[in-house]
C-alpha positions in Angstrom: 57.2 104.3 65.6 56.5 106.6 62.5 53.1 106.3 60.8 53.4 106.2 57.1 50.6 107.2 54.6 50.6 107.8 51.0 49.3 110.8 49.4 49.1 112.2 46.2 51.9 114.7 44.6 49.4 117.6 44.3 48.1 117.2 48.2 51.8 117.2 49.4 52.6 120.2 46.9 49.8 122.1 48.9 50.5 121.1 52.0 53.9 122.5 51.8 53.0 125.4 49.9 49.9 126.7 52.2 51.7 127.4 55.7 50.7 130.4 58.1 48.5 132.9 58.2 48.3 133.3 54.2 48.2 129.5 54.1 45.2 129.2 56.2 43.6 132.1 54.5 44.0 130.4 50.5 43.0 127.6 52.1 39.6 129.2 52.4 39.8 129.9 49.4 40.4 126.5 48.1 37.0 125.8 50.2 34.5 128.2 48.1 36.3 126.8 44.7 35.4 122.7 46.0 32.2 124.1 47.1 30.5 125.0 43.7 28.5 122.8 41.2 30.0 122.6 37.8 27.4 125.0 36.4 27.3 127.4 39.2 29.0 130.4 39.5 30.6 132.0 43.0 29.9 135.4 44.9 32.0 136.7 47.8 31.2 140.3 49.3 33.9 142.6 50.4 34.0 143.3 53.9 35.6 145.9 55.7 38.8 144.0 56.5 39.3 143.2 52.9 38.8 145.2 49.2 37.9 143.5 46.2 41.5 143.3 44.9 42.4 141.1 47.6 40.0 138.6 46.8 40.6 138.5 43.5 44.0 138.1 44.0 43.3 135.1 46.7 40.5 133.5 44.6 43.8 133.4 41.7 46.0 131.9 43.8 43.9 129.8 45.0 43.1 128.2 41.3 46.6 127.9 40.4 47.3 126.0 43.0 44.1 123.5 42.2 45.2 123.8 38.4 41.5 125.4 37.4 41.0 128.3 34.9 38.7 130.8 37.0 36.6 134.0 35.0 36.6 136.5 38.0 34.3 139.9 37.3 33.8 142.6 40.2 31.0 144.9 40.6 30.9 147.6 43.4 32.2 145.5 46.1 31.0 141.6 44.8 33.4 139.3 43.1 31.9 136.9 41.0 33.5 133.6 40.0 33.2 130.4 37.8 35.4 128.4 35.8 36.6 129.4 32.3 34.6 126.8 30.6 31.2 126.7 32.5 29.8 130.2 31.4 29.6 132.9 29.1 32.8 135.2 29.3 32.2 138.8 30.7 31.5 141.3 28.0 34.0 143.2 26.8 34.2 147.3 26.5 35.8 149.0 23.2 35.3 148.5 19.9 34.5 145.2 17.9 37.2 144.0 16.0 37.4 145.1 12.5 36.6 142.2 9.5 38.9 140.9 6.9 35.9 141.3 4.4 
């Protein structure tokens, strides 16, 4: 006989979203977001099978599909993540905006 269990919407959504080899890799993903503290801020190094662009792009996907809001900086070959509301944002390069005075 079938065993029946009820989930929630958002765990079924996943489960049939996060098949195969990419499945099981933003699932890892999903792992280092549940991980942190509300305060604390993520780092994941490049390694020589993956560049920095890759991990942002799976640290992205990886929030959408938890619903969070993620600030994701790089430098060299660090990525550097929290989420929108827990820190300051990164500064910005350019000019300042000009005053209405």
């Amino acid at each position: 006989m079938a065993t029946f269990e009820l989930i929630s919407m958002n765990d079924a959504q996943l489960e049939l979203t996060l098949t195969g080899k990419r499945g099981a890799i933003i699932r890892k993903y999903i792992e280092y977001l549940e991980q942190r503290e509300p305060d604390q801020a993520g780092k994941l190094t490049a390694d020589a099978e993956e560049t920095t662009a890759a991990i942002r792009r799976r640290l992205a996907a990886a929030a959408q599909l938890t619903g969070r809001e993620l600030v994701i900086t790089r430098q060299n070959d660090v990525v550097y993540f929290w989420d929108k509301g827990d820190g300051p944002e990164p500064k910005r390069r350019g000019r300042k905006p000009k005053s209405n005075a």
